[in-house]
C-alpha positions as CSV (number, residue, x, y, z in Angstrom):
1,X,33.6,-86.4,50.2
2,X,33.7,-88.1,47.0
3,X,32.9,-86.4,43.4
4,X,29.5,-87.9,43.6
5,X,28.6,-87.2,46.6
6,X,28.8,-83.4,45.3
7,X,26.5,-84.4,43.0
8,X,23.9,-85.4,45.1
9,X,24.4,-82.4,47.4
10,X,23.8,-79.9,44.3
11,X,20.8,-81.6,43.1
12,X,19.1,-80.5,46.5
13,X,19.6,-76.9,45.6
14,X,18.2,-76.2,42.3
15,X,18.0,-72.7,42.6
16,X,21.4,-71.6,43.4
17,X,22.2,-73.6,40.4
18,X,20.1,-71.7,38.5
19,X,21.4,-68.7,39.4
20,X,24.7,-69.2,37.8
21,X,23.1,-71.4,35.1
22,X,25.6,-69.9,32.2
23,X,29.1,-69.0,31.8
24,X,29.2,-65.6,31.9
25,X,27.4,-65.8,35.2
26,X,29.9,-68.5,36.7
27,X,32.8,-66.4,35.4
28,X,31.6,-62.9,37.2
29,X,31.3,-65.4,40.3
30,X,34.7,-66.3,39.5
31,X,35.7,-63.2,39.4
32,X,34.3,-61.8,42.5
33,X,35.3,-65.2,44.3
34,X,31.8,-65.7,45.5
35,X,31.6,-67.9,48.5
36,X,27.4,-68.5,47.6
37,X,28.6,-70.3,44.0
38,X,30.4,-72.9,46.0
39,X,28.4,-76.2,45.1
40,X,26.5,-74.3,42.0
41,X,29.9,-74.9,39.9
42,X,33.5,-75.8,39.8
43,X,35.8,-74.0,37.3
44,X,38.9,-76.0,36.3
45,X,42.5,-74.4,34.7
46,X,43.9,-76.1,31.5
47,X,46.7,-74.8,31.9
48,X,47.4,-75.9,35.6
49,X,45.0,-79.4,35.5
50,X,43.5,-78.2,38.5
51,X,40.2,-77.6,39.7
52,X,38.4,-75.4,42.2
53,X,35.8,-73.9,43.9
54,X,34.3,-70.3,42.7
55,X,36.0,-68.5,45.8
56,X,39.4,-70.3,46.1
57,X,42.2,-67.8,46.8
58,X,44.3,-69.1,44.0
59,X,45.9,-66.7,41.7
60,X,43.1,-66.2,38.9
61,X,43.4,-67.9,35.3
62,X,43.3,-66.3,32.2
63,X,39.1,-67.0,31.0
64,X,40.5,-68.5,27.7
65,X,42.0,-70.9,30.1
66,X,39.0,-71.8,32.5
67,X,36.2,-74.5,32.2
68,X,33.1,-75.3,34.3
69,X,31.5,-78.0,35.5
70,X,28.6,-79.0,37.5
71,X,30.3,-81.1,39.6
72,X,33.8,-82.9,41.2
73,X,33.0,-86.1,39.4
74,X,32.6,-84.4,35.7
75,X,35.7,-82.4,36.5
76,X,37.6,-85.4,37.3
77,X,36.1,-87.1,34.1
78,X,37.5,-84.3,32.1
79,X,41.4,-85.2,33.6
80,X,41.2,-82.7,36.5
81,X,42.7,-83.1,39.9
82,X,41.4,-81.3,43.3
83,X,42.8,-78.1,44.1
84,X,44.7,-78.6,48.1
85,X,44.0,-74.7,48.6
86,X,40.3,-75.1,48.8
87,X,39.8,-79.0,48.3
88,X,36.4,-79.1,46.7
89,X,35.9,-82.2,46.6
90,X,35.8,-81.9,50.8
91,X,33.4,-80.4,53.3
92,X,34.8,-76.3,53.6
93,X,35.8,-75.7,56.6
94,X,33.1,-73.4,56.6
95,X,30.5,-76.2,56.5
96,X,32.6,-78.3,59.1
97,X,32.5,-75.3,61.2
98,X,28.6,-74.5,60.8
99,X,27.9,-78.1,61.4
100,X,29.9,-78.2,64.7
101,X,27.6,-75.0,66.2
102,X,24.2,-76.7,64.8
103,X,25.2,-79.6,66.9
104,X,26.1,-77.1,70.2
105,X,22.7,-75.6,69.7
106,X,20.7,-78.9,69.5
107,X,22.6,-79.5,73.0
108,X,21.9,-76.2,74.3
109,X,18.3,-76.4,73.5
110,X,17.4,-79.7,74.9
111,X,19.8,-79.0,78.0
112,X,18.1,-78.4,81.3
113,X,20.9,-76.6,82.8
114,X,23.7,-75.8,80.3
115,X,27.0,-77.4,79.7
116,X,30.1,-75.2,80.2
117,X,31.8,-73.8,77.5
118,X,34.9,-76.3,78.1
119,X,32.4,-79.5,77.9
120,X,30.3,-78.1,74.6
121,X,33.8,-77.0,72.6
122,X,35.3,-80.7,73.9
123,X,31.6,-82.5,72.4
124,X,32.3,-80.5,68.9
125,X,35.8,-81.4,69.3
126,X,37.6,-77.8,69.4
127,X,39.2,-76.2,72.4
128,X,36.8,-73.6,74.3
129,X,38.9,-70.2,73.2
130,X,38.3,-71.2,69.1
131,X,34.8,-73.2,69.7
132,X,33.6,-69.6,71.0
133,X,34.9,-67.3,68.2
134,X,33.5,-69.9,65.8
135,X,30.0,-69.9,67.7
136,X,29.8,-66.4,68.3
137,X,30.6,-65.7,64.2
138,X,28.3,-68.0,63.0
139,X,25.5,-67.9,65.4
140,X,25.6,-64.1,65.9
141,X,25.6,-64.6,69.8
142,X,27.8,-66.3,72.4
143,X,27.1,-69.8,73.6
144,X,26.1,-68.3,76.8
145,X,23.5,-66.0,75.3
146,X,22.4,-68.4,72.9
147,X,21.4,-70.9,75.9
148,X,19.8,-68.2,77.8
149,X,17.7,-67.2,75.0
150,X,16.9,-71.1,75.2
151,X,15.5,-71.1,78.7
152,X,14.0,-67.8,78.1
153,X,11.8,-69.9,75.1
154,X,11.4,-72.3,77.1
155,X,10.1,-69.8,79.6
156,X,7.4,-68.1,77.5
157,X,6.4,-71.5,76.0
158,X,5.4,-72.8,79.2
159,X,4.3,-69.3,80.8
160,X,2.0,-69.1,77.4
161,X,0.9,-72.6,77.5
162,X,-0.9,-71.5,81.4
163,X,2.2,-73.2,83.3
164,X,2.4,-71.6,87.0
165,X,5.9,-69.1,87.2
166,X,7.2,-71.7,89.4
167,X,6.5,-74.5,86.5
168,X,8.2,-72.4,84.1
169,X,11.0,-71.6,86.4
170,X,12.0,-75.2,86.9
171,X,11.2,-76.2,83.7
172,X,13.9,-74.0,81.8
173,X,16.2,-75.8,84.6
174,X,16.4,-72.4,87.0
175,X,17.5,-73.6,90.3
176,X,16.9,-70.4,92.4
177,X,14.2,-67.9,92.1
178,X,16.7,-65.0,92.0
179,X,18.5,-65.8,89.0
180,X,15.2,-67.1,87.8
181,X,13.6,-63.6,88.0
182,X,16.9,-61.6,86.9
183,X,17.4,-63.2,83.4
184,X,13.7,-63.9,82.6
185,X,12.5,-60.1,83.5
186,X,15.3,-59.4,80.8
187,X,14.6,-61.5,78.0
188,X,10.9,-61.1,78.6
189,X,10.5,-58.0,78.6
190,X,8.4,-57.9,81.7
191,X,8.2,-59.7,84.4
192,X,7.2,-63.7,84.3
193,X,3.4,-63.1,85.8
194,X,2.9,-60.4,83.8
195,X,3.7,-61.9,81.0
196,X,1.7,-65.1,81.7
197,X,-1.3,-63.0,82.0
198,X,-0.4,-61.2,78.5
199,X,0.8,-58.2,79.7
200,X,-1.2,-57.6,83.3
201,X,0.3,-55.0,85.0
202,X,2.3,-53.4,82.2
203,X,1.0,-50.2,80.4
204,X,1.2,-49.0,76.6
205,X,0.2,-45.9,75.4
206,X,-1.0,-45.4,71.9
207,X,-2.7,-43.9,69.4
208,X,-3.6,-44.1,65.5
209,X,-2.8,-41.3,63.2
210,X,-3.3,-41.0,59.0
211,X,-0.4,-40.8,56.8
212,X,0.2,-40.6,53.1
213,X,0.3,-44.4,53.4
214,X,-2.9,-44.7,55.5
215,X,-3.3,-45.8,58.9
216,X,-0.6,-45.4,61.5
217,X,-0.1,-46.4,64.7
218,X,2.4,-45.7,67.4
219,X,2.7,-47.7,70.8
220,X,5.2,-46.9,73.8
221,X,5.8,-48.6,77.0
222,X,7.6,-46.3,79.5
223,X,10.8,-47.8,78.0
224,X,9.8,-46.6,74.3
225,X,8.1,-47.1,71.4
226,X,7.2,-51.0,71.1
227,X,5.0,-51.2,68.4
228,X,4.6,-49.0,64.9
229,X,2.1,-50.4,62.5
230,X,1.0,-49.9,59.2
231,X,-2.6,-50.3,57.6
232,X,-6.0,-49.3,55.9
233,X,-8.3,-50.1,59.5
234,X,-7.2,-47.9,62.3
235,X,-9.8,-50.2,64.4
236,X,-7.9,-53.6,63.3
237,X,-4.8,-52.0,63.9
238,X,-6.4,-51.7,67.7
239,X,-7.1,-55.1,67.5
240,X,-3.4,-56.3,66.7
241,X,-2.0,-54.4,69.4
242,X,-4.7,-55.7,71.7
243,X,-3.8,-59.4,70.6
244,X,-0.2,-58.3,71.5
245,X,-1.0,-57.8,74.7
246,X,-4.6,-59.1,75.8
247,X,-4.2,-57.6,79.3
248,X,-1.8,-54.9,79.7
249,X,-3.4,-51.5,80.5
250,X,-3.4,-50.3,76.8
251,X,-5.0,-46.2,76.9
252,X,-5.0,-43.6,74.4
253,X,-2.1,-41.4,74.1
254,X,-2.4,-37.7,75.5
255,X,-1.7,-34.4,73.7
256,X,2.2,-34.9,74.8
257,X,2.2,-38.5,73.4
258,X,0.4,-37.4,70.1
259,X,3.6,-35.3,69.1
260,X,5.8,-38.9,69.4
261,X,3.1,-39.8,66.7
262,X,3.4,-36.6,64.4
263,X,7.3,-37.5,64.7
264,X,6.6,-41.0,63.3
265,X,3.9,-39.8,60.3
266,X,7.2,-37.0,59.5
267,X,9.7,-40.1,59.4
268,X,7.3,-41.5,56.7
269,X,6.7,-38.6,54.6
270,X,10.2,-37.4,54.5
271,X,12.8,-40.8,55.7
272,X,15.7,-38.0,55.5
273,X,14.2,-36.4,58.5
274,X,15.1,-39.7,61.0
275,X,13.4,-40.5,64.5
276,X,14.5,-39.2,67.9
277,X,12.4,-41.7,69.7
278,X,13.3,-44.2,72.3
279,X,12.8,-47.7,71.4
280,X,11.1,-50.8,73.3
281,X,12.5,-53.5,71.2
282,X,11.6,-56.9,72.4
283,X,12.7,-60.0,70.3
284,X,14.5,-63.4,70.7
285,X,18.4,-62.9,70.9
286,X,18.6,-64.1,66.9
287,X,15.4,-61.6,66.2
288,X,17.7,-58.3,68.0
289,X,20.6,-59.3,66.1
290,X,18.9,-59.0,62.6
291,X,17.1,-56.0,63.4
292,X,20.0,-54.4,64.8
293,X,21.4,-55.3,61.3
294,X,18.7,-53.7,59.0
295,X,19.1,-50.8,61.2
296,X,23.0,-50.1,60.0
297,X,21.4,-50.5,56.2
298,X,22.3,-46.8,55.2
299,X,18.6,-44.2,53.6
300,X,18.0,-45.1,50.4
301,X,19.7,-48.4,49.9
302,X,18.9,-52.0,49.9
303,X,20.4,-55.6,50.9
304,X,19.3,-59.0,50.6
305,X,18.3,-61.5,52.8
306,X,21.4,-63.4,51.8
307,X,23.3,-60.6,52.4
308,X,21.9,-59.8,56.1
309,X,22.5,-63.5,56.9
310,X,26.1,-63.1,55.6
311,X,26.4,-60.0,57.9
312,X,25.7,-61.6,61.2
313,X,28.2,-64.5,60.0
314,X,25.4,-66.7,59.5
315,X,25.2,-67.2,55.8
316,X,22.7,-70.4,55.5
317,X,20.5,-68.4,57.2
318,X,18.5,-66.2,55.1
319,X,15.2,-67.2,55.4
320,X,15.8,-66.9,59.5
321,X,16.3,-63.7,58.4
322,X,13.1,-63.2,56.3
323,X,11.4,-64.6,59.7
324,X,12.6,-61.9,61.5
325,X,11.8,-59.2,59.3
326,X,8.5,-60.7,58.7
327,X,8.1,-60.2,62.9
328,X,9.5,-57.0,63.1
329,X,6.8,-54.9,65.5
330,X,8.4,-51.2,64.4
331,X,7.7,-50.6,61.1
332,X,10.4,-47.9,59.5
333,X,11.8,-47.1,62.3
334,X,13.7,-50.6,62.2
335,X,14.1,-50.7,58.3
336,X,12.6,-54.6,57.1
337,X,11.7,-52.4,54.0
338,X,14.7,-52.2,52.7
339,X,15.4,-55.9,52.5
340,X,14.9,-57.3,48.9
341,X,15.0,-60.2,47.2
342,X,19.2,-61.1,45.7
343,X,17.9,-60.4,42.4
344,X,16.2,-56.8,43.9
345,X,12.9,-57.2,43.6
346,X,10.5,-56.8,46.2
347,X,9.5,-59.6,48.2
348,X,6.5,-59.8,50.7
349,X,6.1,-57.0,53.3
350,X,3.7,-57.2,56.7
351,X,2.7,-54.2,55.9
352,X,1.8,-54.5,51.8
353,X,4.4,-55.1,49.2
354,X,2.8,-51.0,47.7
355,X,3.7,-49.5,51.1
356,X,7.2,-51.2,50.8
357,X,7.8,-49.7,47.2
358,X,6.7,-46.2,48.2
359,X,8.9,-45.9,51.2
360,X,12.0,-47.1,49.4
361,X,10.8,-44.6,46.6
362,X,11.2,-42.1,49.2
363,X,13.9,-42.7,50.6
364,X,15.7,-43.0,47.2
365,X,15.0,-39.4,46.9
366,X,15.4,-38.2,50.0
């Protein structure tokens, strides 16, 4: 890749530039050899005539020593050469890499039945044993899972569109009805006719408590609590289960399932406290991954949506991320509240950006 070529790629990304706009800024970077100033800005060594990216290994320079540049071509202008440690005038290996699984997935999701392992790491050009560690890292799932998830979308698109099971079934490329019914139960959630007729068949329990914050309610199949939401109109909060599920047996909790709800309103009031509840979480393989994530983000602290992304090895991915915490069905009890923006200020939240303030308040000072 030549030097301005690198310009033109940082030009599309004005606001990482921004972000280390100064030198004091770029130098901290430096410092902390931080792989998401790549592209923002290239320091370059007087002393060595060599220039890098922000998280090259190399041995650090003395800051009386350093200058930065916007780009390859301007560092080269100045008399620098390339570093061969981290080659910034190249793709990163990181961006060869993430540009080999983008290309698997495109295959896997327009595949009718899915290519082995052997023929999608031979397409990208890697053998099958790396091709799979490399998916798996930056993906977050295996190639297998990530093409069943495929033909389970393509299996609640069609089901949701008013396809017959047996449409669906051969249209996510299932050749038998038995392995048809054993992965898309799973990944549905129920099974295919029930949930082509929104949840027919399959019961929820619920009911609608107050809570410092206002509204609450708590839903449970017989697998767990599905659904936890937060709001002003316990009626409307009705309604949004309802649209959920527009024709699953959905009945009022009785006095045993009210205590699940006083456990919920106690995880509000006081986070410290926990939640010994079963969960029913249903999600696409991406959504479980992220989720599972924000549930390992320890009371009373925060991370990024850059940071998530970077946690489930897929760092280009954080506004995926702030799609899946924007879908999240459990409020608190899987933690989307406690993802911020990277400078840490509080971003949108499904359930009010207040509510979001108070809880991390709380749990501050639990």
């Amino acid at each position: 890749m030549s030097g301005g070529e690198n310009e033109t790629n940082e030009a599309s990304c004005p606001s990482k530039a921004n972000r280390f706009s100064d030198d004091e800024s770029r130098w901290q970077a430096l410092l902390r050899r931080d792989a998401e100033a790549d592209g923002a800005f290239y320091y370059a060594v007087r002393t060595t005539g060599v220039y890098c990216r922000p998280s090259c290994a190399a041995r650090r320079a003395k800051r009386e020593n350093v200058r930065f540049f916007t780009s390859c071509a301007q560092a080269e202008r100045a008399g620098f050469r390339a570093c061969k440690r981290c080659r910034p005038n190249q793709s990163s290996l990181v961006h060869h890499h993430s540009d080999a699984v983008a290309q698997a997935c495109r295959i896997l999701e327009k595949a009718e039945e899915p290519p082995s392992l052997a023929e999608l790491a031979d397409t990208v050009g890697m053998s099958p044993h790396h091709f799979h560690r490399v998916f798996k890292a930056i993906a977050g799932v295996t190639p297998k899972d990530y093409a069943q998830e495929q033909r389970a979308r393509r299996v609640r698109d069609k089901l949701s569109e008013g396809a017959t099971v047996t449409e669906a079934m051969h249209s996510a490329g299932f050749a038998s009805n038995g392995r048809f019914y054993a992965s898309a139960s799973k990944e549905l959630g129920m099974t295919p006719s029930a949930f082509r007729a929104g949840g027919q068949g399959v019961s929820i329990r619920f009911s609608v408590g107050e809570c410092s914050l206002g509204s609450i309610l708590v839903a449970a199949t017989d697998k767990g609590v599905c659904a936890i939401f937060l709001g002003d109109d316990p009626d409307e909060l009705a309604r949004e289960l309802q649209r959920r599920f527009p024709k699953a047996k959905i009945e009022g909790g009785d006095s045993s399932f009210d205590s699940w709800v006083a456990q919920v309103v106690a995880l509000v009031e006081n986070p410290a406290r926990g939640l010994d509840l079963p969960l029913d979480i249903r999600g696409t393989a991406f959504q479980m991954r992220i989720w599972e994530a924000l549930r390992q983000i320890p009371l009373g602290s925060t991370a990024s949506y850059a940071e998530i992304a970077a946690r489930i090895g897929m760092p280009q991915a954080a506004r995926a991320v702030a799609g899946a915490c924007a879908a999240n069905p459990i409020a608190v009890a899987i933690p989307c509240h406690r993802v911020v923006r990277t400078d840490e200020s509080l971003s949108g939240y499904r359930w009010g950006v207040q509510r979001k303030a108070e809880l991390l308040k709380r749990e501050r000072q639990s």
